[in-house]
MDTraj code that builds the backbone (N, CA, C; nanometers):
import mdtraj as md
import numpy as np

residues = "UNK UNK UNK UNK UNK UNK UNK UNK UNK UNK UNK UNK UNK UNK UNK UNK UNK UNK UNK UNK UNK UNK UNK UNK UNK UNK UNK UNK UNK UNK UNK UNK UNK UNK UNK UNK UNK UNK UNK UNK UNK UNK UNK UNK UNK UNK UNK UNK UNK UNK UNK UNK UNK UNK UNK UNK UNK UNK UNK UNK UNK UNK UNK UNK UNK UNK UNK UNK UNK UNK UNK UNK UNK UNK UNK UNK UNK UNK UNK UNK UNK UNK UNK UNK UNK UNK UNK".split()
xyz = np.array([
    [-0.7261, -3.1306, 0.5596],
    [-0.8468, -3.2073, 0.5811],
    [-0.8088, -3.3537, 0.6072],
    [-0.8702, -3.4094, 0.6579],
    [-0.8622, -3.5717, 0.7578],
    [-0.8630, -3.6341, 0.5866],
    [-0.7747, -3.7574, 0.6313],
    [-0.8267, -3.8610, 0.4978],
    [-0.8954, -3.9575, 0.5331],
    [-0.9688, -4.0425, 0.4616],
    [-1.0725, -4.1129, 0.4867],
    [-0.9489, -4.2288, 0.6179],
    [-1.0276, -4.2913, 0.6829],
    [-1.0044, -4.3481, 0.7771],
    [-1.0066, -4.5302, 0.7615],
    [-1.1315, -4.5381, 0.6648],
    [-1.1903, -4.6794, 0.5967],
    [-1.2199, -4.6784, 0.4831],
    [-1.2179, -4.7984, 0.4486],
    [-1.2584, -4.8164, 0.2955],
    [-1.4017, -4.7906, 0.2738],
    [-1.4731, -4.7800, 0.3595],
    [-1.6496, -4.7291, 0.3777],
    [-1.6262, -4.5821, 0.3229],
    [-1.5267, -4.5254, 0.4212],
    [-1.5622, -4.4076, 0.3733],
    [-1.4872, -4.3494, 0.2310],
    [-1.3938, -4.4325, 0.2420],
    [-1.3075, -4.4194, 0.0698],
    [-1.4019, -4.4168, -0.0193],
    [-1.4613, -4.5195, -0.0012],
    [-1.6013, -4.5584, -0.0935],
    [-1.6726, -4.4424, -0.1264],
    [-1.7300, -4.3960, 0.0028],
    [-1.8402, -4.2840, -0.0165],
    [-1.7631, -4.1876, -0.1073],
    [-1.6310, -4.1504, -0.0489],
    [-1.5976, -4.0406, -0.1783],
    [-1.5860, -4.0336, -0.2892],
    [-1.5675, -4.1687, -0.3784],
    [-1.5214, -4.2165, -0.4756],
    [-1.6529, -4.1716, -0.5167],
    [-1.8174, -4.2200, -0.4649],
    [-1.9329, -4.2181, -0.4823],
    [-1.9700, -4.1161, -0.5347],
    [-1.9293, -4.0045, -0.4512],
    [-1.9147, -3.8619, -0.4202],
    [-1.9053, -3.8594, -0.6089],
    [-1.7965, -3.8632, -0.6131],
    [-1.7330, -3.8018, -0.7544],
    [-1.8274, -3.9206, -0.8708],
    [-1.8643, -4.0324, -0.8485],
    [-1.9235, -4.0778, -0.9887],
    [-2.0475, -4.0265, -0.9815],
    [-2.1311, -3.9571, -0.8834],
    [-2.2742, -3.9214, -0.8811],
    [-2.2969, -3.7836, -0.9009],
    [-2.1998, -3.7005, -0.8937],
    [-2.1516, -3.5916, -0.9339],
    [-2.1073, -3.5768, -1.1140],
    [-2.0563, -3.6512, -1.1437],
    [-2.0460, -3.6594, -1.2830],
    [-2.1614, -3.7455, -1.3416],
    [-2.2488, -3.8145, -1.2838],
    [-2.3887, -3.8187, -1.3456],
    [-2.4789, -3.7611, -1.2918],
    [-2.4518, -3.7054, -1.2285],
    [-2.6139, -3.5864, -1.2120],
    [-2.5712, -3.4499, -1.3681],
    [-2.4500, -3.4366, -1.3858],
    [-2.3631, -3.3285, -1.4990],
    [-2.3956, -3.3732, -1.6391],
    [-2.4570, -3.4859, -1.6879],
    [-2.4381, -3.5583, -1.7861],
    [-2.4764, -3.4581, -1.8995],
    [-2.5342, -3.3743, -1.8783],
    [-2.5899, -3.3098, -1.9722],
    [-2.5028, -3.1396, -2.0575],
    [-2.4219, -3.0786, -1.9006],
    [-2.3068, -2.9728, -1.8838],
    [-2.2077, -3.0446, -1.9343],
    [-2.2075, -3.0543, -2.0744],
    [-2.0909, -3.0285, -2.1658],
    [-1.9470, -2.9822, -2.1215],
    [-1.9640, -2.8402, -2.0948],
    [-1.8595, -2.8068, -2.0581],
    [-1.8140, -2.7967, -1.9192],
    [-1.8792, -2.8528, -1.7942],
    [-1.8997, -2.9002, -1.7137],
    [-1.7958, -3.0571, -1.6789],
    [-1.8456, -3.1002, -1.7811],
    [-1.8041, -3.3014, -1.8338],
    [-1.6116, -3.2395, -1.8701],
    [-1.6148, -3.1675, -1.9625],
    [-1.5508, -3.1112, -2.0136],
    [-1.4088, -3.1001, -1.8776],
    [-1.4254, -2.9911, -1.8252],
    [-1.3204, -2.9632, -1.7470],
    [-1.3004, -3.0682, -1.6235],
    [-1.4195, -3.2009, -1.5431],
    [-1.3805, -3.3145, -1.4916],
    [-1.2773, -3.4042, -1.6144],
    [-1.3001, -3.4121, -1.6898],
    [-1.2521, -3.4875, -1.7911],
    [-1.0949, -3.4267, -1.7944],
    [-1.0640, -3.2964, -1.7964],
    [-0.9667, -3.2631, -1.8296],
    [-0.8820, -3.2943, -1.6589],
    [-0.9394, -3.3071, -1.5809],
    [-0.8676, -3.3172, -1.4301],
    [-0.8248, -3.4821, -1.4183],
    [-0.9288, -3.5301, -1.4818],
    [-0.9365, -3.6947, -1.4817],
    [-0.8449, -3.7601, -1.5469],
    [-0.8354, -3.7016, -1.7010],
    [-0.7511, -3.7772, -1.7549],
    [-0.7985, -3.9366, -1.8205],
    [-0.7312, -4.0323, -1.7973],
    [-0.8203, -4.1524, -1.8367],
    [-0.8035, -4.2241, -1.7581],
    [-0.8641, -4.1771, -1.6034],
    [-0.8494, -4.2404, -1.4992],
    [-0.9553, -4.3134, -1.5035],
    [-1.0999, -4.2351, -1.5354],
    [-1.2504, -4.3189, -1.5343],
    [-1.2072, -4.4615, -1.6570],
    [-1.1343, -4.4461, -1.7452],
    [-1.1430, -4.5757, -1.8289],
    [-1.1003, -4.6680, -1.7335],
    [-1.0096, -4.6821, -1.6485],
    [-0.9080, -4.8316, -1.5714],
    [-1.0189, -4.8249, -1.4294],
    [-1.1318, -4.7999, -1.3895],
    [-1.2541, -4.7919, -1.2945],
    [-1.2836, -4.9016, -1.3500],
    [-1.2822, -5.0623, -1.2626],
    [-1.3758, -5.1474, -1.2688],
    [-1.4772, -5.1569, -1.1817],
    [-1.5586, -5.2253, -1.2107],
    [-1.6725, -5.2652, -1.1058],
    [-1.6864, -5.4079, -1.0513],
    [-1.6582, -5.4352, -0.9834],
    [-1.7246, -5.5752, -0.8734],
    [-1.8526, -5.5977, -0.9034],
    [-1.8548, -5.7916, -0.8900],
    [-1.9825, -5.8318, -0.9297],
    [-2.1150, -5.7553, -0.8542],
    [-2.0757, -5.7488, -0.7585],
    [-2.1989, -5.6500, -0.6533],
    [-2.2088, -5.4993, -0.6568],
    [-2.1425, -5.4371, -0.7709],
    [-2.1428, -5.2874, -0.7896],
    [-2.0599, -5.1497, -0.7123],
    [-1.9916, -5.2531, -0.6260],
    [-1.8437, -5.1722, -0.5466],
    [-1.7359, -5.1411, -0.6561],
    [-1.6537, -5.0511, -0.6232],
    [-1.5518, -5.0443, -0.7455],
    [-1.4300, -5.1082, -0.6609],
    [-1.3866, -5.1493, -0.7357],
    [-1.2271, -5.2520, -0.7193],
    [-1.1153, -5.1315, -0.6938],
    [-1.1019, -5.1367, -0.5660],
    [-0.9781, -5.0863, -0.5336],
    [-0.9073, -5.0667, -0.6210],
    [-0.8245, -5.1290, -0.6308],
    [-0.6540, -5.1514, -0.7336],
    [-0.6945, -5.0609, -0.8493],
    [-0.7935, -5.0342, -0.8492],
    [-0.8454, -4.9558, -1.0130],
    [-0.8413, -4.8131, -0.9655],
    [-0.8553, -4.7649, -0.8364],
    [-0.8401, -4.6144, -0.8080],
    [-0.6874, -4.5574, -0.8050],
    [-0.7023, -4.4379, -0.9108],
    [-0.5352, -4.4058, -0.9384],
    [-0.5637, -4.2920, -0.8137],
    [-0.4013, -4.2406, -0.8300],
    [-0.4044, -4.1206, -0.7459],
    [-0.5065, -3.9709, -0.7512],
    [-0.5211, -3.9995, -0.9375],
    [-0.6123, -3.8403, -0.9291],
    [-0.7479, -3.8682, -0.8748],
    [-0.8060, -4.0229, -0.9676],
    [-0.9512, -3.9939, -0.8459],
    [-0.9384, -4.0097, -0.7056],
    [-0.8726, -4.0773, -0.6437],
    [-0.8837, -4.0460, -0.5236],
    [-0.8386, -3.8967, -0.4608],
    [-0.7788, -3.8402, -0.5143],
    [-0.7668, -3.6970, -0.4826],
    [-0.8971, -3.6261, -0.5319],
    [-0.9283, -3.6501, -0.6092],
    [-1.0267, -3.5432, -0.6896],
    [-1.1494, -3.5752, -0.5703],
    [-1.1604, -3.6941, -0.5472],
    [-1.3089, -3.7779, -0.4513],
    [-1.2594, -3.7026, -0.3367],
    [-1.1881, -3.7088, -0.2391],
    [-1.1455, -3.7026, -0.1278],
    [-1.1920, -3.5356, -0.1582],
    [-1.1314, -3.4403, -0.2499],
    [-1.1403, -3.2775, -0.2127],
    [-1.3333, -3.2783, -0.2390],
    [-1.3868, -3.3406, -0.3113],
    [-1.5462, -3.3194, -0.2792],
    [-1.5802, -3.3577, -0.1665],
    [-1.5317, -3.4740, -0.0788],
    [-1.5601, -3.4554, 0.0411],
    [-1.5322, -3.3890, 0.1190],
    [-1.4304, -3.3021, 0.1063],
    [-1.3589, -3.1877, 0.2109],
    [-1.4381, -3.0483, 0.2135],
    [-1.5100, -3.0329, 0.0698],
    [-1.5923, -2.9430, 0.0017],
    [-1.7024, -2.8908, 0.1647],
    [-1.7185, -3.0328, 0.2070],
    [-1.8242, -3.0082, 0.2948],
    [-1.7772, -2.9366, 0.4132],
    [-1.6688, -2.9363, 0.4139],
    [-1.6133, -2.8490, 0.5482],
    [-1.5526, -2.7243, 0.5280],
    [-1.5395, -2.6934, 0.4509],
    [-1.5329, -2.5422, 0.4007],
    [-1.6894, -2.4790, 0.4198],
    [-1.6037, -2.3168, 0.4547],
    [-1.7200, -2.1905, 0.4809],
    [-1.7728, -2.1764, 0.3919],
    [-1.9040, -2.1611, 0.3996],
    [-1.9869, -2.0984, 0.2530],
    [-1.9194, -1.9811, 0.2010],
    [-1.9074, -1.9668, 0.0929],
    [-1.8758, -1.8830, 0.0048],
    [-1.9394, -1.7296, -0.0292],
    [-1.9370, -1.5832, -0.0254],
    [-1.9526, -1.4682, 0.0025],
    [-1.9205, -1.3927, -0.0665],
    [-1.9726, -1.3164, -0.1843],
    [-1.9086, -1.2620, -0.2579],
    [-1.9747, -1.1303, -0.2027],
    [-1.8732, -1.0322, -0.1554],
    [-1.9274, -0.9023, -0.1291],
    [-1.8988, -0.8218, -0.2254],
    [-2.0411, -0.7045, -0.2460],
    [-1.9586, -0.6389, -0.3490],
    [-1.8949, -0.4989, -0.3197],
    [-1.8236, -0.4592, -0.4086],
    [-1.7505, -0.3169, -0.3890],
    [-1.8468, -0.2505, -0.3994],
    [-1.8482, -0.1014, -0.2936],
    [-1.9578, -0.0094, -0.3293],
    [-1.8340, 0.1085, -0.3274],
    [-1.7219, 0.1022, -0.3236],
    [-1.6413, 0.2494, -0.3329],
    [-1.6539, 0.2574, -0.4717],
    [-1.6469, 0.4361, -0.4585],
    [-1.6131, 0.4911, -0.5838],
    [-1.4737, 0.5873, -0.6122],
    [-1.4500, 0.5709, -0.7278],
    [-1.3241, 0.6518, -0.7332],
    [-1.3291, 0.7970, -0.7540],
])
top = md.Topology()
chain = top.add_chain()
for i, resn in enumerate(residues, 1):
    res = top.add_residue(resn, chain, resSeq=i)
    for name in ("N", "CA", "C"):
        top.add_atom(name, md.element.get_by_symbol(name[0]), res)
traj = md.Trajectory(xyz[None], top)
């Protein structure tokens, strides 16, 4: 998958992943397994006086973790067929 191109769109992904973990606030175990991917990456996340997040503060996992929710969108919908053989 393409990597972001600009910091616009860096942005959006980063977005991606903090609006995603607050729409979850409530899925426990949900919070739970981001948390375990994250690590204590969300603690070193600052914010800019105008509500942008400060570069220098994005480690490698969120930007990986942001970037694969945006890739999310280009993947095939998902299909679970079921087995109808019998043995």
């Amino acid at each position: 998958m393409p990597p972001p191109t600009c910091r616009a769109e860096f942005e959006h992904n980063v977005y991606l992943l903090v609006d995603d973990l607050e729409r979850h606030m409530d899925d426990v175990s949900y919070l739970r397994n981001r948390m375990w991917a994250l690590g204590n990456s969300l603690e070193h996340l600052r914010y800019l006086p105008n509500r942008r997040i400060e570069l220098p503060t994005i480690d490698e996992r969120v930007r990986n973790l942001s970037n694969m929710m945006d890739w999310m969108k280009y993947l095939p919908p998902v299909s679970i067929k079921e087995n109808d053989t019998e043995e």
